[in-house]
C-alpha positions as CSV (number, residue, x, y, z in Angstrom):
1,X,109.4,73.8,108.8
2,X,110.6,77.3,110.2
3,X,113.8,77.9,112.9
4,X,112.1,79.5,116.0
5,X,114.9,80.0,117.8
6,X,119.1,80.0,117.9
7,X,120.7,79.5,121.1
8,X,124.3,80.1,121.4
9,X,125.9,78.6,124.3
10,X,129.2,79.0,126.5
11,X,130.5,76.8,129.1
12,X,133.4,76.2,131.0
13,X,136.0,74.1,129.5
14,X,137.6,73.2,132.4
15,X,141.2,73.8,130.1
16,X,142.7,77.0,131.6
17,X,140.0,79.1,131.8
18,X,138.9,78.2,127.9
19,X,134.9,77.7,127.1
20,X,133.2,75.6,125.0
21,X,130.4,76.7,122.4
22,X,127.6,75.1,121.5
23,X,124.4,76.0,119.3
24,X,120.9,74.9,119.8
25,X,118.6,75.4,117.0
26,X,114.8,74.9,117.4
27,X,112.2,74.2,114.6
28,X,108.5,74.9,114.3
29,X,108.2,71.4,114.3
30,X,110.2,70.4,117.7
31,X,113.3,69.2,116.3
32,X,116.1,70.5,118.0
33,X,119.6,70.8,116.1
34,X,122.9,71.1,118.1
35,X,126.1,72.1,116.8
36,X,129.6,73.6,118.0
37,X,132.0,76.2,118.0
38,X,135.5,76.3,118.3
39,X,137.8,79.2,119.5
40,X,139.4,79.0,122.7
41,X,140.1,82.6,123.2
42,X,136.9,84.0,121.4
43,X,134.0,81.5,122.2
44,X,131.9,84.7,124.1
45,X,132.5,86.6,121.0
46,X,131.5,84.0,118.5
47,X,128.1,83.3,120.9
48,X,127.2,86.9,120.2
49,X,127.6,86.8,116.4
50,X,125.7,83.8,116.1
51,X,123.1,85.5,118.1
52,X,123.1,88.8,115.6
53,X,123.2,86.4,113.0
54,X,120.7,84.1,114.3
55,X,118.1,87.1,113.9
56,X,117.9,86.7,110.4
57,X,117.7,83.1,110.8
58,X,114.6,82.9,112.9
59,X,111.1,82.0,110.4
60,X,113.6,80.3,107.6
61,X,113.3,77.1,106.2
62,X,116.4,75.8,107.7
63,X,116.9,73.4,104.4
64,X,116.0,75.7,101.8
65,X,113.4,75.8,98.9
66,X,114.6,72.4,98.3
67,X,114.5,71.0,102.1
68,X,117.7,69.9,102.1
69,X,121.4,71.8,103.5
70,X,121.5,73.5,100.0
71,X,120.1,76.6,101.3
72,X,122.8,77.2,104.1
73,X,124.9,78.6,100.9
74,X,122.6,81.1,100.7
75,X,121.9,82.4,103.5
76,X,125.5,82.6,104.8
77,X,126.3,84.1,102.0
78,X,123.8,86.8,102.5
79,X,124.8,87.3,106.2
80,X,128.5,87.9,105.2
81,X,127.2,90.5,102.3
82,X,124.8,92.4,105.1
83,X,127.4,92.4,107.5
């Protein structure tokens, strides 16, 4: 299984002017992942470092080399040493 895509996504909060984040990842396979973001002042900014950071992302094995969340580790770890 391979992410194909990383979808950050902003919407109105409804809260004084404050938006929501979510994240929508895709697999090779059709399953479809959601998660969210929290930042009420920052939530635009946040979407656009999960997309530069979703780059490296896309053709991974979202559970690792042993299909499960260990690999995350890694590959956060990476994108924090790369920048």
């Amino acid at each position: 299984m391979k992410i194909t895509a990383i979808e950050p996504i902003t919407c109105e909060s409804g809260i004084g002017g404050r938006d929501w984040l979510f994240v929508k990842i895709t697999t090779d396979d059709g399953i479809i992942g959601w998660g969210e973001g929290y930042d009420w002042h920052a939530a635009p900014a946040l979407a656009e470092a999960i997309r530069v950071v979703g780059r490296d992302l896309i053709g991974q094995d979202p559970g690792g080399s042993t299909g499960s969340a260990a690999g995350c580790g890694t590959r956060g770890e990476r994108a924090y040493r790369n920048g």
